[in-house]
PDB file of N, CA, C and O in Angstrom:
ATOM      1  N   UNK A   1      48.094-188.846-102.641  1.00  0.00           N
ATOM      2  CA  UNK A   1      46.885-188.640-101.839  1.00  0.00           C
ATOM      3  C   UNK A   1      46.957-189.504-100.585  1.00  0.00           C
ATOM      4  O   UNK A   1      47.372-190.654-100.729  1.00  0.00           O
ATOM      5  N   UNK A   2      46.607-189.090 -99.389  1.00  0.00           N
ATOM      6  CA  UNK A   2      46.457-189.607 -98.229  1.00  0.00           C
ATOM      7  C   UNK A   2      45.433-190.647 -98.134  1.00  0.00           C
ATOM      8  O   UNK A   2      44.398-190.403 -98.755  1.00  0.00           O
ATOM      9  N   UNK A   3      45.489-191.708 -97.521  1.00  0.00           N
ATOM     10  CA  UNK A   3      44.495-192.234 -96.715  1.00  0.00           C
ATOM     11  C   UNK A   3      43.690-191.981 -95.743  1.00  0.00           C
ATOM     12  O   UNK A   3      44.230-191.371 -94.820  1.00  0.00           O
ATOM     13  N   UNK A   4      42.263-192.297 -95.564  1.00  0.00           N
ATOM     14  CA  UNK A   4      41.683-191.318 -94.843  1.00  0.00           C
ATOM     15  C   UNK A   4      41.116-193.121 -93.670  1.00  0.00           C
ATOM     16  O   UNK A   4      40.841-194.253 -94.066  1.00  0.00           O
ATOM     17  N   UNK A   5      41.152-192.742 -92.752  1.00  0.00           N
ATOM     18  CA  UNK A   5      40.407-194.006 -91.824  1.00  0.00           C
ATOM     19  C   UNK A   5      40.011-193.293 -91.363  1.00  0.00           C
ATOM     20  O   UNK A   5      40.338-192.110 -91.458  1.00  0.00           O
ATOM     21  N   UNK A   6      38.683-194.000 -90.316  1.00  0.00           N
ATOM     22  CA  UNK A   6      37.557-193.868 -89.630  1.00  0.00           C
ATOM     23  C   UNK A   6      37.857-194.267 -88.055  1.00  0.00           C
ATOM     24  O   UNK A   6      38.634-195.221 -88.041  1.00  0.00           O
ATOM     25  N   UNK A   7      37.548-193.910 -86.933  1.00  0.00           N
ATOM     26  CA  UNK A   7      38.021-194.705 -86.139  1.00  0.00           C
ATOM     27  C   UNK A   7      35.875-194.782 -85.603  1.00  0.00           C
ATOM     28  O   UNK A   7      34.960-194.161 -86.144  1.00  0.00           O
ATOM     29  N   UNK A   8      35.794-195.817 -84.368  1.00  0.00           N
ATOM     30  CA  UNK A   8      34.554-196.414 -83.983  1.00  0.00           C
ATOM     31  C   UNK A   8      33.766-194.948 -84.072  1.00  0.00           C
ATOM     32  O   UNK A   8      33.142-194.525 -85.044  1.00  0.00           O
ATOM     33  N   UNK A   9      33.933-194.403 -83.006  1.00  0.00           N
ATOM     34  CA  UNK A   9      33.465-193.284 -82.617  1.00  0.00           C
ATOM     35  C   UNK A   9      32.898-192.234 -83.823  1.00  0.00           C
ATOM     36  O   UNK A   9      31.765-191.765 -83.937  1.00  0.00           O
ATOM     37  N   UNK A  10      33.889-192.066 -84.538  1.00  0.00           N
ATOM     38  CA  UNK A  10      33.540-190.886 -85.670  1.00  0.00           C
ATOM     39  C   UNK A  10      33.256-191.563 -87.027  1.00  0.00           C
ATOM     40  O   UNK A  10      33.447-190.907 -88.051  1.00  0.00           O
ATOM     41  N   UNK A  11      32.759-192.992 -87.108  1.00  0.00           N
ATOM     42  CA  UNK A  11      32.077-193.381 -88.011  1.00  0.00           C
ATOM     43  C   UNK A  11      30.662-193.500 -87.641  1.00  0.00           C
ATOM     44  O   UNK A  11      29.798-193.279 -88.491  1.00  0.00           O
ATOM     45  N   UNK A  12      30.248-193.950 -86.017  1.00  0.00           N
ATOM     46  CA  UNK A  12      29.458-193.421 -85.224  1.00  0.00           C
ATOM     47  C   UNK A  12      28.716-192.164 -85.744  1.00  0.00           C
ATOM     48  O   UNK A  12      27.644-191.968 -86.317  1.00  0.00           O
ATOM     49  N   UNK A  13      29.557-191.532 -85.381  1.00  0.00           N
ATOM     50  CA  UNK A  13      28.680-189.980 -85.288  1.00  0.00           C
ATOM     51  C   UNK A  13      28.096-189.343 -87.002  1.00  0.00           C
ATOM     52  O   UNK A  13      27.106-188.659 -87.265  1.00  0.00           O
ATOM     53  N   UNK A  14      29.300-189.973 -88.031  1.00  0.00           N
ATOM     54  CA  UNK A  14      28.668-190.076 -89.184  1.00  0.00           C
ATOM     55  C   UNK A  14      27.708-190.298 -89.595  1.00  0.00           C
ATOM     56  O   UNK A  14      27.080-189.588 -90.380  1.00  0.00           O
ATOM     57  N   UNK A  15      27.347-191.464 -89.096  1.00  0.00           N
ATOM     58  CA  UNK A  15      25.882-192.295 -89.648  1.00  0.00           C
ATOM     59  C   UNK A  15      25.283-191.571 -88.764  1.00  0.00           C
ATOM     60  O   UNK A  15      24.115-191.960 -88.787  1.00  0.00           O
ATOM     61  N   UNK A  16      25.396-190.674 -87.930  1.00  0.00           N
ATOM     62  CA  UNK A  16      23.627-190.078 -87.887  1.00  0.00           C
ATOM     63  C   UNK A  16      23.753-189.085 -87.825  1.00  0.00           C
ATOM     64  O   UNK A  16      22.979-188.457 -87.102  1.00  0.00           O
ATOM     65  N   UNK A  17      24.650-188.489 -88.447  1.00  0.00           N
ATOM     66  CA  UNK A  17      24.155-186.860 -89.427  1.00  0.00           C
ATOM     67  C   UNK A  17      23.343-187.086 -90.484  1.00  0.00           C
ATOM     68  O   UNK A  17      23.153-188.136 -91.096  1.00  0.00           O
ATOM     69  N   UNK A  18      22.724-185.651 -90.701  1.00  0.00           N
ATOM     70  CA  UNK A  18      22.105-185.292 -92.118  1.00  0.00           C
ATOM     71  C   UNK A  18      22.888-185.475 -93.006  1.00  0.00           C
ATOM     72  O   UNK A  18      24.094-185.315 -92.815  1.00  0.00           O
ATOM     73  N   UNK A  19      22.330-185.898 -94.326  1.00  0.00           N
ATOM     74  CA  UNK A  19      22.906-186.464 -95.283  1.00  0.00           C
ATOM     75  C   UNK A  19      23.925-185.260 -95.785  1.00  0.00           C
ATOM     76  O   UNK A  19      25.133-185.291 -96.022  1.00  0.00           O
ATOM     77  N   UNK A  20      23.156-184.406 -95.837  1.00  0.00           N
ATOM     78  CA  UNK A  20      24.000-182.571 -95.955  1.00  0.00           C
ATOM     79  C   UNK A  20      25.154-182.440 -95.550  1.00  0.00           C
ATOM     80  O   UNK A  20      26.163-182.432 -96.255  1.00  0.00           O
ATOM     81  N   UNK A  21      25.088-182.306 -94.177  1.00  0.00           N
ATOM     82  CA  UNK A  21      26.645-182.658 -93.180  1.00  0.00           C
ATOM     83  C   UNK A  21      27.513-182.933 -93.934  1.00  0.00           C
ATOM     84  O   UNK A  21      28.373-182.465 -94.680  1.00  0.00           O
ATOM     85  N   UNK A  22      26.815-184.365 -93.331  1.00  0.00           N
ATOM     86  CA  UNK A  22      28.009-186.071 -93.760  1.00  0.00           C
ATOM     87  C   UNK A  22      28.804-185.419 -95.023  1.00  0.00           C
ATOM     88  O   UNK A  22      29.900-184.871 -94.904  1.00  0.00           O
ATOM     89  N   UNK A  23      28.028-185.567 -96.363  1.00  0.00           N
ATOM     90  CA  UNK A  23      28.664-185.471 -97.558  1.00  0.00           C
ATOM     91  C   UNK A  23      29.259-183.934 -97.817  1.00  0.00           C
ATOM     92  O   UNK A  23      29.674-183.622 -98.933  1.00  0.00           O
ATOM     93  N   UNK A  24      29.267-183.143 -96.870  1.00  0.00           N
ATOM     94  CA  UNK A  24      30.272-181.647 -96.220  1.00  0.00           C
ATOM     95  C   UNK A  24      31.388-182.043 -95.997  1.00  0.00           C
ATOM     96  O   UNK A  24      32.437-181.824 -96.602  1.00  0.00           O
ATOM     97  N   UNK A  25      31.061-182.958 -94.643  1.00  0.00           N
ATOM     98  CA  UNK A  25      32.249-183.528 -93.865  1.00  0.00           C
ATOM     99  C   UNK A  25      33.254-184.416 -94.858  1.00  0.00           C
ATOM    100  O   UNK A  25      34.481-184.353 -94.942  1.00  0.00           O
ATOM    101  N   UNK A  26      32.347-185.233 -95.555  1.00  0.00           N
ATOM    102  CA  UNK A  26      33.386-185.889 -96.293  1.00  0.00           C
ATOM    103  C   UNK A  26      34.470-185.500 -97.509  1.00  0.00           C
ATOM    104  O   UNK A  26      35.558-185.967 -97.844  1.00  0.00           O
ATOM    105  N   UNK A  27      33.701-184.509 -97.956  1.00  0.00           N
ATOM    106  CA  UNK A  27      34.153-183.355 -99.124  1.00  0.00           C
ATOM    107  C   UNK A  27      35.492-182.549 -98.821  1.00  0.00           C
ATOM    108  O   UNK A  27      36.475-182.270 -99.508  1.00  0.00           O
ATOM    109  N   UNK A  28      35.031-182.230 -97.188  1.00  0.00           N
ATOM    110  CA  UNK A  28      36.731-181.309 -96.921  1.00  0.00           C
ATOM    111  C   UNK A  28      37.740-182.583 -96.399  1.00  0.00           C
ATOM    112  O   UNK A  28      38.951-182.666 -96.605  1.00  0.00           O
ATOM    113  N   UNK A  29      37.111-183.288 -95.859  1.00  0.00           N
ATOM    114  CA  UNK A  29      38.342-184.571 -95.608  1.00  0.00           C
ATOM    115  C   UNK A  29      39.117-184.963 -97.139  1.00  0.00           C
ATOM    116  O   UNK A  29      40.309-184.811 -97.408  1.00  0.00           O
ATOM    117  N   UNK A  30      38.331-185.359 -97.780  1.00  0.00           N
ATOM    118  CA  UNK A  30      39.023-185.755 -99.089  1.00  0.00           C
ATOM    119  C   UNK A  30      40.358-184.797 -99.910  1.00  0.00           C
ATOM    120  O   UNK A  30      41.483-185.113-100.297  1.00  0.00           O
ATOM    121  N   UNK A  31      39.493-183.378 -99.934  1.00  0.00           N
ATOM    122  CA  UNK A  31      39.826-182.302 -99.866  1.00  0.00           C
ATOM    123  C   UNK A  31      41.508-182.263 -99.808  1.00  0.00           C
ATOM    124  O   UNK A  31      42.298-181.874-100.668  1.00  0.00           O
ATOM    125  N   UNK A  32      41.847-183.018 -97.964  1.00  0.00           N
ATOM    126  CA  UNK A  32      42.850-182.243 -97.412  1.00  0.00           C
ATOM    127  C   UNK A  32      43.881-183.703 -97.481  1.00  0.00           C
ATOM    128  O   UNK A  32      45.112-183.691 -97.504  1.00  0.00           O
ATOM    129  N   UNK A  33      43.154-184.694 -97.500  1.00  0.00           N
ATOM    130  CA  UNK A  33      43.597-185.702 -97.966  1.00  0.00           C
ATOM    131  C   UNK A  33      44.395-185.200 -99.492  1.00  0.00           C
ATOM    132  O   UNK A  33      45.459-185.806 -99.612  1.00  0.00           O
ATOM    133  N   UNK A  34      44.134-184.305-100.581  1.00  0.00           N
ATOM    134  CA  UNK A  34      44.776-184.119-101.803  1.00  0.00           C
ATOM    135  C   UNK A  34      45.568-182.951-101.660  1.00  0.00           C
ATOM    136  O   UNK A  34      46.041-182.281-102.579  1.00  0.00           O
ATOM    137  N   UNK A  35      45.681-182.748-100.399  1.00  0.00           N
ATOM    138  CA  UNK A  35      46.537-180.894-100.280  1.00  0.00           C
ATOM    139  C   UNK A  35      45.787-180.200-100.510  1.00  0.00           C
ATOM    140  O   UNK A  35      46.354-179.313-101.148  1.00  0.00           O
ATOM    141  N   UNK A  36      44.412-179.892-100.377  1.00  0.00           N
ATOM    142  CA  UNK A  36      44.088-178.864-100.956  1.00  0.00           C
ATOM    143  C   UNK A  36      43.635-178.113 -99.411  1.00  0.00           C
ATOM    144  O   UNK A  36      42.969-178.694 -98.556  1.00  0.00           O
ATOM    145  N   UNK A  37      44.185-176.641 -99.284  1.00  0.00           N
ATOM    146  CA  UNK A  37      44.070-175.592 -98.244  1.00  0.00           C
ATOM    147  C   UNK A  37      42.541-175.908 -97.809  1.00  0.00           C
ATOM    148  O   UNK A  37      41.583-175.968 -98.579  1.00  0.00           O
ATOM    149  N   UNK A  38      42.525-176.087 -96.471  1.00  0.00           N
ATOM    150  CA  UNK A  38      41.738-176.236 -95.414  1.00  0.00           C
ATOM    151  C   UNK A  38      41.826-175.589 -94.192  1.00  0.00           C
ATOM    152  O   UNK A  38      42.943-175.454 -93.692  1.00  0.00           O
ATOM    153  N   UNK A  39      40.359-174.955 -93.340  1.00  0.00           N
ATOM    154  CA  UNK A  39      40.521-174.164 -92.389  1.00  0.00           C
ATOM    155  C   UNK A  39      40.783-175.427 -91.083  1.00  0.00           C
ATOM    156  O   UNK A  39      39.911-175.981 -90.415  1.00  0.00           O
ATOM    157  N   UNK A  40      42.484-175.651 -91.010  1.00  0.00           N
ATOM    158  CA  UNK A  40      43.188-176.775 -90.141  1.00  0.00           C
ATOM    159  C   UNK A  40      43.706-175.725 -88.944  1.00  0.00           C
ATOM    160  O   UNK A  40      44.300-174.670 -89.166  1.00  0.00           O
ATOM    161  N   UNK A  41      43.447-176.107 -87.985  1.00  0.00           N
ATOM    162  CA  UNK A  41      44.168-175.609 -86.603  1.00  0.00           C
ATOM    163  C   UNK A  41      44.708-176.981 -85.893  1.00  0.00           C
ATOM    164  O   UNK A  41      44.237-178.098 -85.678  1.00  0.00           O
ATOM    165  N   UNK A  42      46.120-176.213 -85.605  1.00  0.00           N
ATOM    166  CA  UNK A  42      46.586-177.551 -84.043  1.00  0.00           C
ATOM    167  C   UNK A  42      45.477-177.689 -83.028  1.00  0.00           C
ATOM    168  O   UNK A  42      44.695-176.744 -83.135  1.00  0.00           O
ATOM    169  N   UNK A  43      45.162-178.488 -82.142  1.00  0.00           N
ATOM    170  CA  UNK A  43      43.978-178.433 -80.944  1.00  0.00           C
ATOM    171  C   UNK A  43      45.569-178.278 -79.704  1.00  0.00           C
ATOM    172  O   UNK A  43      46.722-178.707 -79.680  1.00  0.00           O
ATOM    173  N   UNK A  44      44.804-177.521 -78.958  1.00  0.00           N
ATOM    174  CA  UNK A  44      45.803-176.975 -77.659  1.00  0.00           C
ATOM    175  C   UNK A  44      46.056-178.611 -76.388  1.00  0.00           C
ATOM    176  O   UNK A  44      45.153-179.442 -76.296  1.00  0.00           O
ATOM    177  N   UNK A  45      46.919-178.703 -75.862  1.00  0.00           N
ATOM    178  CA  UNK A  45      47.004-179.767 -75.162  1.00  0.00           C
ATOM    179  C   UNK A  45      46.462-181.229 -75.153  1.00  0.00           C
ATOM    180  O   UNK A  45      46.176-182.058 -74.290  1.00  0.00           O
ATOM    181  N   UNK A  46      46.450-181.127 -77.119  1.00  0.00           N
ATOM    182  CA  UNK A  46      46.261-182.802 -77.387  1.00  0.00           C
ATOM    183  C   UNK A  46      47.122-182.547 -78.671  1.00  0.00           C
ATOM    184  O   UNK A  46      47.679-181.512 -79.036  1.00  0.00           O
ATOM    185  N   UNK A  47      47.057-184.171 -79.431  1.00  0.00           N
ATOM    186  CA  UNK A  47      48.299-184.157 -80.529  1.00  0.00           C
ATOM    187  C   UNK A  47      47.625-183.698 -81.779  1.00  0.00           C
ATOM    188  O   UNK A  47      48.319-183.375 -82.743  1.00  0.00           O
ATOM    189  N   UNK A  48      46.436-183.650 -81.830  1.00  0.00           N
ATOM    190  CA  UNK A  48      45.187-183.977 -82.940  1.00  0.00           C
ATOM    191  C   UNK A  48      44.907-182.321 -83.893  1.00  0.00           C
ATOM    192  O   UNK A  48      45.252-181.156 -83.696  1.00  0.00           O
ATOM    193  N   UNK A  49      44.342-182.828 -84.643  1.00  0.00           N
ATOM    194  CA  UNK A  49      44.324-181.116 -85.260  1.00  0.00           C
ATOM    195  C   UNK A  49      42.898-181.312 -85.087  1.00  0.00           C
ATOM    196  O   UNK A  49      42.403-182.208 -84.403  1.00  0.00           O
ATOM    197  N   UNK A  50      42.164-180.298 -85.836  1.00  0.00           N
ATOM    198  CA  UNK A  50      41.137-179.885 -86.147  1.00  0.00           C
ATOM    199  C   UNK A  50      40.728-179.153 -87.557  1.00  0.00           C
ATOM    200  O   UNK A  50      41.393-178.275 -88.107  1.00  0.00           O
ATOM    201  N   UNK A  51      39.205-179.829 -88.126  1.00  0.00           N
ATOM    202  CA  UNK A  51      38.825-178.959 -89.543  1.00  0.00           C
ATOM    203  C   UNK A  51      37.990-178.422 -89.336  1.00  0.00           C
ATOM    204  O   UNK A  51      37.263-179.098 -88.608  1.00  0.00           O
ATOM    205  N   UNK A  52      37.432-177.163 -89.627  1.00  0.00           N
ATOM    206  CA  UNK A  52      36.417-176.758 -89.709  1.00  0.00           C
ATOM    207  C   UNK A  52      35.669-177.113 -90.854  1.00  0.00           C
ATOM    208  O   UNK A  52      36.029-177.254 -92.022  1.00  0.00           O
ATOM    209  N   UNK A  53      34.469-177.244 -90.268  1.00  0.00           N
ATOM    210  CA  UNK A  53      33.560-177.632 -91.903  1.00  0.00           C
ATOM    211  C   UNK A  53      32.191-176.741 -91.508  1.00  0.00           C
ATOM    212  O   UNK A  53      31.281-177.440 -91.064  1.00  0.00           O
ATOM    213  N   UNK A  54      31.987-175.705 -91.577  1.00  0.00           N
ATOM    214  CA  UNK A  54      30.632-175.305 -91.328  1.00  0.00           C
ATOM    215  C   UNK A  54      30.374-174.590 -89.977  1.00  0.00           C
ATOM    216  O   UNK A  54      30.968-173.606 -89.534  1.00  0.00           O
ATOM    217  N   UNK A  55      29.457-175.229 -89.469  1.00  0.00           N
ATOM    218  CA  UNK A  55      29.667-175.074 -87.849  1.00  0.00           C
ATOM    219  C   UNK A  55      29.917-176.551 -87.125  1.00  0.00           C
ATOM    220  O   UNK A  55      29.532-176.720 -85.968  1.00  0.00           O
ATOM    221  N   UNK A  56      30.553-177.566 -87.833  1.00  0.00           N
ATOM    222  CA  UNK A  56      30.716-178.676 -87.501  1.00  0.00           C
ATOM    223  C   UNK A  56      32.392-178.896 -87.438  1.00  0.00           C
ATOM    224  O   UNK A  56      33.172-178.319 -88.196  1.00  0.00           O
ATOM    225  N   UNK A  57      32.725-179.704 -86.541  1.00  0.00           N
ATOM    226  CA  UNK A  57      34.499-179.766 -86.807  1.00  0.00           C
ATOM    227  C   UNK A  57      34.682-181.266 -86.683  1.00  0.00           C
ATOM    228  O   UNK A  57      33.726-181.979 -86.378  1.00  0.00           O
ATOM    229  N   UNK A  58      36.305-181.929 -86.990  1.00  0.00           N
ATOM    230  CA  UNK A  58      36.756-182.571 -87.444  1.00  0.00           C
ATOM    231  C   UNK A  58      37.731-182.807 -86.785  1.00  0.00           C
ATOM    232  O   UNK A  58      38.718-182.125 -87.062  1.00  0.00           O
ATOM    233  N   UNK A  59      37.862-183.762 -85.749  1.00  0.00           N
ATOM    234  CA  UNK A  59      39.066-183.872 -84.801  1.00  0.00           C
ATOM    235  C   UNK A  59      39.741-185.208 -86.015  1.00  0.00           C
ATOM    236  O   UNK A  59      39.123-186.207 -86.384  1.00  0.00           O
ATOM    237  N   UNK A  60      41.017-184.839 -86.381  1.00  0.00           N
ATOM    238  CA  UNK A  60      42.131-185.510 -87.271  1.00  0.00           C
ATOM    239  C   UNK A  60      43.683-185.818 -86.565  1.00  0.00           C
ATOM    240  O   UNK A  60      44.366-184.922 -86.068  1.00  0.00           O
ATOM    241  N   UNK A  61      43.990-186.902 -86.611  1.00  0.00           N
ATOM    242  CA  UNK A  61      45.421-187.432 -86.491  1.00  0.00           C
ATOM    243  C   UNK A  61      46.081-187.628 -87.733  1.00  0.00           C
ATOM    244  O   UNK A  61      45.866-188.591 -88.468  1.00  0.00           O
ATOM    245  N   UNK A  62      47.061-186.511 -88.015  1.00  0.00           N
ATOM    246  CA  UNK A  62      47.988-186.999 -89.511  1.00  0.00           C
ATOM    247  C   UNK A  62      48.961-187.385 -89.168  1.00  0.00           C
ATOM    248  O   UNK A  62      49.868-186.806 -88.570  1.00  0.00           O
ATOM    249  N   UNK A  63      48.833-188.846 -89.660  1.00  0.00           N
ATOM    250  CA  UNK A  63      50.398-189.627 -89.743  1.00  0.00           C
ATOM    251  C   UNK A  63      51.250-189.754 -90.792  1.00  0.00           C
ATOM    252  O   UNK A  63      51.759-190.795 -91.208  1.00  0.00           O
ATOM    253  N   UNK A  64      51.351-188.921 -91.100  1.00  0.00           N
ATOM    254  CA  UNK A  64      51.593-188.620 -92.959  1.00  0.00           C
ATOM    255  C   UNK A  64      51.120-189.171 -94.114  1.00  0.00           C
ATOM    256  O   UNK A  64      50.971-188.472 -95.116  1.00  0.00           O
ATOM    257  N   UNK A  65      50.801-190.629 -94.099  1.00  0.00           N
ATOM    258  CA  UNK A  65      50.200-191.327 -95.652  1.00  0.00           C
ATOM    259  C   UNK A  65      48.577-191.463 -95.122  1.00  0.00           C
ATOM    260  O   UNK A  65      47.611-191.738 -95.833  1.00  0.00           O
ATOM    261  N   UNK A  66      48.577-191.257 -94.039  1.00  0.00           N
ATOM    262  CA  UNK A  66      47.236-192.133 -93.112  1.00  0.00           C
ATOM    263  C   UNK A  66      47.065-190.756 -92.262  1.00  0.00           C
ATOM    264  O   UNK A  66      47.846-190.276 -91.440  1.00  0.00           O
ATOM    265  N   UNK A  67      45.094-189.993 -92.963  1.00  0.00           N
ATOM    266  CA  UNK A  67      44.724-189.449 -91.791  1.00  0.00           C
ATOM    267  C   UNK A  67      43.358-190.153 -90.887  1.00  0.00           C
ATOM    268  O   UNK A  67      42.204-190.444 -91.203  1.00  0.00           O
ATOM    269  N   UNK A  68      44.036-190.233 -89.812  1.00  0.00           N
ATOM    270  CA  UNK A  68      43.019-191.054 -89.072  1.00  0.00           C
ATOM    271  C   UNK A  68      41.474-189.571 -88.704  1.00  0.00           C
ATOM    272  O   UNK A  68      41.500-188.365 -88.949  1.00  0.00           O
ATOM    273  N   UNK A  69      40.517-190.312 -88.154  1.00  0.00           N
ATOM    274  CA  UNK A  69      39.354-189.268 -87.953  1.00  0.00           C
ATOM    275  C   UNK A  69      39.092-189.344 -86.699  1.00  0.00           C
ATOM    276  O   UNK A  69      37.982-189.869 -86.612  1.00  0.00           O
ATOM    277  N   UNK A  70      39.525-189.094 -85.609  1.00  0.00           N
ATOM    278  CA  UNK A  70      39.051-188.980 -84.133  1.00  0.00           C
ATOM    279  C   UNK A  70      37.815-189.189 -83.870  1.00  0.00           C
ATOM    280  O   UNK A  70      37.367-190.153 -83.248  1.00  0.00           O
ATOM    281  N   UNK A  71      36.940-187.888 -84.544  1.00  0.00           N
ATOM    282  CA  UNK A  71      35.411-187.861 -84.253  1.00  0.00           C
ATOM    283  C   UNK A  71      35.461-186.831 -84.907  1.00  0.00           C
ATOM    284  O   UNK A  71      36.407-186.168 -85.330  1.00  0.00           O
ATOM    285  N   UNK A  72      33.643-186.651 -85.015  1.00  0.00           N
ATOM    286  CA  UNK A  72      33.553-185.294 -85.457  1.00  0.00           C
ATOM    287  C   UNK A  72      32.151-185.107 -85.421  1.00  0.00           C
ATOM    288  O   UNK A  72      31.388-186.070 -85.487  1.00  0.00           O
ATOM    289  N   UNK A  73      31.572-183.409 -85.276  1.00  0.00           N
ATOM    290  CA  UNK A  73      30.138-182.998 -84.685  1.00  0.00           C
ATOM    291  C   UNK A  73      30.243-181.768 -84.503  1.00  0.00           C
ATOM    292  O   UNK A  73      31.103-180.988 -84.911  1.00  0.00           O
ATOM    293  N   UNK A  74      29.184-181.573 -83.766  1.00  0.00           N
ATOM    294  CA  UNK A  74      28.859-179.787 -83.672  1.00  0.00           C
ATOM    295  C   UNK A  74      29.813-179.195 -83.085  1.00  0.00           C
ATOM    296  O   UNK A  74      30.601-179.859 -82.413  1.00  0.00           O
ATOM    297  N   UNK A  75      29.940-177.899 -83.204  1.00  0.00           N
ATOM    298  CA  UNK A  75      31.271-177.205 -82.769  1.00  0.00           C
ATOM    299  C   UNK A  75      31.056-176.865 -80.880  1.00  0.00           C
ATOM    300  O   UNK A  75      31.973-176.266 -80.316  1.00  0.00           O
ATOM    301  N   UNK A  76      30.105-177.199 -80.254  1.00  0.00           N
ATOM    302  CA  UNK A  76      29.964-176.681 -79.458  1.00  0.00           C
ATOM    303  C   UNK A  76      29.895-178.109 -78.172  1.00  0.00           C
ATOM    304  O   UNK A  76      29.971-177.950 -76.954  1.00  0.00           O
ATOM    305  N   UNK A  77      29.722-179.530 -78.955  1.00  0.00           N
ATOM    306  CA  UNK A  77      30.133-180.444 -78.361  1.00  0.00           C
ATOM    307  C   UNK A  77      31.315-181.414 -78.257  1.00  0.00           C
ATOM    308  O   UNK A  77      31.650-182.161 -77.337  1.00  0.00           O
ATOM    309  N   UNK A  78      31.797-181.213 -79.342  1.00  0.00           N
ATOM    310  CA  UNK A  78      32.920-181.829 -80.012  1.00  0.00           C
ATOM    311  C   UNK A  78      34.193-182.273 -79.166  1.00  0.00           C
ATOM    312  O   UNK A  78      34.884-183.287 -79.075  1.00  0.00           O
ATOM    313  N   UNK A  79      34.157-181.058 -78.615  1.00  0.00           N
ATOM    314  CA  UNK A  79      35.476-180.607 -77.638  1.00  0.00           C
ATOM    315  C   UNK A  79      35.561-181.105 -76.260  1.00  0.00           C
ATOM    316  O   UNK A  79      36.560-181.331 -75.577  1.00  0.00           O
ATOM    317  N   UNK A  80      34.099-181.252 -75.942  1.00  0.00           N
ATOM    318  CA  UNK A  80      33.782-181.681 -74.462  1.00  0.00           C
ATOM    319  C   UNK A  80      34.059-183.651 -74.372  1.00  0.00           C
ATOM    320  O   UNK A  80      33.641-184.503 -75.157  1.00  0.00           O
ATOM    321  N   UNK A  81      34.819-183.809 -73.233  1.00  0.00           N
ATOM    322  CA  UNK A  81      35.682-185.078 -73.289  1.00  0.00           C
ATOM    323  C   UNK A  81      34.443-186.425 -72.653  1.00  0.00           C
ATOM    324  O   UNK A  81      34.801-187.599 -72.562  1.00  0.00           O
TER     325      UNK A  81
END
């Protein structure tokens, strides 16, 4: 099983989701952390992938033992730099 870290930002944005979310968000991280099939896309002209969780996504760095968490939030802000 992978390690999962937090970085400032997307522990940030954690603590002030709905409790609903959060424990969404954390469910498919763990999830993919154990191999288990996840809706994962490459992100286009960065190194980072992406999860879908809902209508919420999941910007991820896998370094193979260690997935780091970029950030993560609504699908419609997420992306904007």
């Amino acid at each position: 099983m992978k390690e999962i870290r937090f970085t400032t930002a997307a522990d940030r944005a954690l603590q002030r989701m709905q409790p609903k979310r959060k424990a969404a968000i954390l469910d498919k991280l763990a999830a993919y952390a154990r191999g288990a099939p996840v809706d994962i896309k490459k992100m286009q002209g960065k190194p980072y992938f992406r999860i879908r969780v809902g209508s919420d996504r999941v910007i991820i760095d896998d370094k193979g033992n260690v997935v780091m968490v970029i950030d993560a939030g609504p699908r419609g802000s997420i992306y904007k730099e």
